[in-house]
FIBARO-10938 format. One record per residue (C-alpha): x, y, z. Coordinates in steps of 0.5 Angstrom, whole numbers, padded with zeros to 4 digits, always signed. Each point is the difference from the previous one (the first is absolute). Layout:
<rs>
XYZ ...
</rs>
This chain:
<rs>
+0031+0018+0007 +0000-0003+0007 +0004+0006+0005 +0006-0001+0003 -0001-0003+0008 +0007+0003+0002 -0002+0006-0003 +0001+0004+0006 +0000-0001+0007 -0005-0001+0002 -0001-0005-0006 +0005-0004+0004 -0004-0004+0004 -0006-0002-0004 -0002-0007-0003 +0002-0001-0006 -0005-0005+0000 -0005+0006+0000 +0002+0004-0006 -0006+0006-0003 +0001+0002-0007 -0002+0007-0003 -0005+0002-0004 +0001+0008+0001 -0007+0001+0002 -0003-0008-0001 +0001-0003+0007 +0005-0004+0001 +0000-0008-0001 +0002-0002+0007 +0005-0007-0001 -0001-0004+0005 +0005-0007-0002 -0001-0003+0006 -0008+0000+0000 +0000-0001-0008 +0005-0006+0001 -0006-0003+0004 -0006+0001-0005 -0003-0004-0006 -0004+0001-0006 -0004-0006-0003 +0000-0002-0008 -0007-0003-0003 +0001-0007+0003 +0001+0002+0007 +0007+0000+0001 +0003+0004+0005 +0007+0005-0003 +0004+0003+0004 +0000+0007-0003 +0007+0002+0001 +0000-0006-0004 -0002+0002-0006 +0006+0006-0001 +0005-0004+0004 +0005-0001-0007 -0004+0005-0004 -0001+0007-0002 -0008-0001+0000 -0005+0005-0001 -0006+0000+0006 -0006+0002-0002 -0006+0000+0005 -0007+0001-0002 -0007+0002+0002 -0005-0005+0002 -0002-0005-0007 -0007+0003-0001 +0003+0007-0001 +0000+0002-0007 +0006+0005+0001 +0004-0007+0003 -0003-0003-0007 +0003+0005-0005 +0006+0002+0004 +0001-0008+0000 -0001+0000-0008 +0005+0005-0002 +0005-0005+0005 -0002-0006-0005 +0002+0005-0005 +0007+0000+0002 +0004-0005-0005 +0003-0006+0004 +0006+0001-0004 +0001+0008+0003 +0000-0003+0008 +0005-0006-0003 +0005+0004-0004 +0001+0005+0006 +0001-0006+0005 -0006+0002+0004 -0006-0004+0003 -0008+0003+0000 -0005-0002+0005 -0007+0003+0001 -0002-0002+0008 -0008+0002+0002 -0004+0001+0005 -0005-0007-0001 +0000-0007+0002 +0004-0005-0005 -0006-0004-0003 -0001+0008-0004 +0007-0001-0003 -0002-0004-0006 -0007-0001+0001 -0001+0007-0003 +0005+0005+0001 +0006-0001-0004 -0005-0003-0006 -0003+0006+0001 +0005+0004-0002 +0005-0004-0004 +0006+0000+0005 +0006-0005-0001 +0004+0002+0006 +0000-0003+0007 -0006+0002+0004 -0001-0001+0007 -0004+0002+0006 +0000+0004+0007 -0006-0002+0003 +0000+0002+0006 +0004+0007-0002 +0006-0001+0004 +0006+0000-0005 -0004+0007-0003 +0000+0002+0008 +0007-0002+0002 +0002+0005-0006 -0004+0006+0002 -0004+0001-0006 -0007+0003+0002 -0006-0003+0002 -0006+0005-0001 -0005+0003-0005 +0001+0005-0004 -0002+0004-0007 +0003-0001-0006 +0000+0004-0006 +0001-0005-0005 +0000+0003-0006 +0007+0003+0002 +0002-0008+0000 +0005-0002-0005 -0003-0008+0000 -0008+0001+0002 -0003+0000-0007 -0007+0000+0003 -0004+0007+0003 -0001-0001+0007 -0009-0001-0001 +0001-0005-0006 +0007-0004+0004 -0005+0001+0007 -0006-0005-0004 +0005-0004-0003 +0003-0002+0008 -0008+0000+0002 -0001-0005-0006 +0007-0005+0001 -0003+0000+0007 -0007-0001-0001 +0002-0006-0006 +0006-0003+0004 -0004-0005+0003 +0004+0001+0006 -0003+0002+0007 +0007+0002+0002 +0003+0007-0001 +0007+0000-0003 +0004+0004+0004 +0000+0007+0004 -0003+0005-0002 +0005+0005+0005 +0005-0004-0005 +0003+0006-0004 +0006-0003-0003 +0008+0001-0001 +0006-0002-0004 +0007-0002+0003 +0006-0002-0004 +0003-0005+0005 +0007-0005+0000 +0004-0004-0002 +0000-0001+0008 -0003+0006+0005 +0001+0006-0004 -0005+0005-0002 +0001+0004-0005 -0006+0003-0002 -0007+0001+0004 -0006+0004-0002 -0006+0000+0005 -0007+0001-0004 -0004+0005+0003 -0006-0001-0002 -0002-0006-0006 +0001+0005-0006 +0008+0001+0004 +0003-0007-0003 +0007+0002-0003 +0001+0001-0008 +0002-0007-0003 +0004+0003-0004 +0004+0005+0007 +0000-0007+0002 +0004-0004-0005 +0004+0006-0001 +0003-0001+0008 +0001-0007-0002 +0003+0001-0006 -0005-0003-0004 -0002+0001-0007 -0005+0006+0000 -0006-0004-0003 -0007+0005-0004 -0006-0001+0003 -0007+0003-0002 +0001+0006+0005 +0007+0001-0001 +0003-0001-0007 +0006+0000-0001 +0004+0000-0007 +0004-0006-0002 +0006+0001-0005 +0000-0005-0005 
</rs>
């Protein structure tokens, strides 16, 4: 829910290209038009999309991840493959994942990796996930409170070592301060949802997510859910 900027007076004079959403105690997702209006992410084949572009005529689902070698991106990222395509389409709604790393990592490994079907892109240089305030930090995590982490934090911690001993790939893919964020956006420059990870164990219940887009609520390994026959 975006607050409303005439609110009071002194919400009179503020920019409406400047709007913060409320999460309680979450910090705010900082909503800056102009500047998002002028940033890009990149898809496998290098080319550049520009971000506002992905939502301008659709309800869309944005999920950022961690950096590609995590194994907690890679379990997060295998519970979005998950969600049934039909779901997104019936409910009018687009799902697009965006990481931290270089294009060539998009197909060469990680959406191979994790069966994912939905549209992927990269912010290498970080500047969307900056321009929406999300944190830039390390931080512990309980991992076992995660709904979608399915690994311990020992065992998941060697399989990160051995996907990146065994890549063959000198480059790190993404940041490591990256923790992550979801944001529901559109159709135009409307937000209506945000959730700013705070640590890489914070990324918002998949489910919590679909909920707000309206999205069919889909059982994953974690968070079962019943379906009715």
């Amino acid at each position: 829910m975006i607050g409303d900027p005439f609110g009071d007076n002194s919400a009179m004079h503020k920019d409406v290209n400047h709007l913060s959403i409320s999460r309680g105690e979450r910090i705010d997702a900082e909503i800056d038009w102009t500047k998002l209006k002028t940033l890009h992410v990149y898809d496998e084949m290098e080319n550049k999309i520009m971000f506002t572009d992905i939502f301008k005529h659709q309800k869309t689902i944005i999920i950022f991840t961690r950096h590609f070698l995590d194994f907690v991106s890679k379990e997060y990222v295998e519970d979005i493959a998950i969600i049934p395509l039909e779901y997104t389409q019936n409910a009018g709604v687009r799902l697009v994942v965006i990481g931290p790393a270089q294009p060539k990592h998009i197909k060469q490994a990680f959406k191979k990796l994790t069966g994912l079907s939905y549209s992927l892109y990269v912010d290498p240089e970080r500047e969307v996930y900056k321009a929406l305030g999300c944190q830039d930090k390390i931080a512990t995590a309980a991992v076992e409170n995660s709904k979608h982490i399915k690994s311990g934090f020992v065992t998941g911690m060697l399989s990160s070592v051995w996907r990146a001993m065994t890549s063959g790939d000198k480059e790190f893919q993404g940041d490591i301060q990256q923790q992550g964020g979801a944001f529901i956006f559109g159709p135009g420059d409307v937000c209506h949802f945000s959730h700013i990870d705070q640590n890489a164990a914070d990324h918002c219940p998949l489910n919590d997510i679909l909920t707000r887009a309206n999205v069919m609520n889909v059982s994953f390994p974690k968070d079962p859910r019943i379906e009715i026959v």
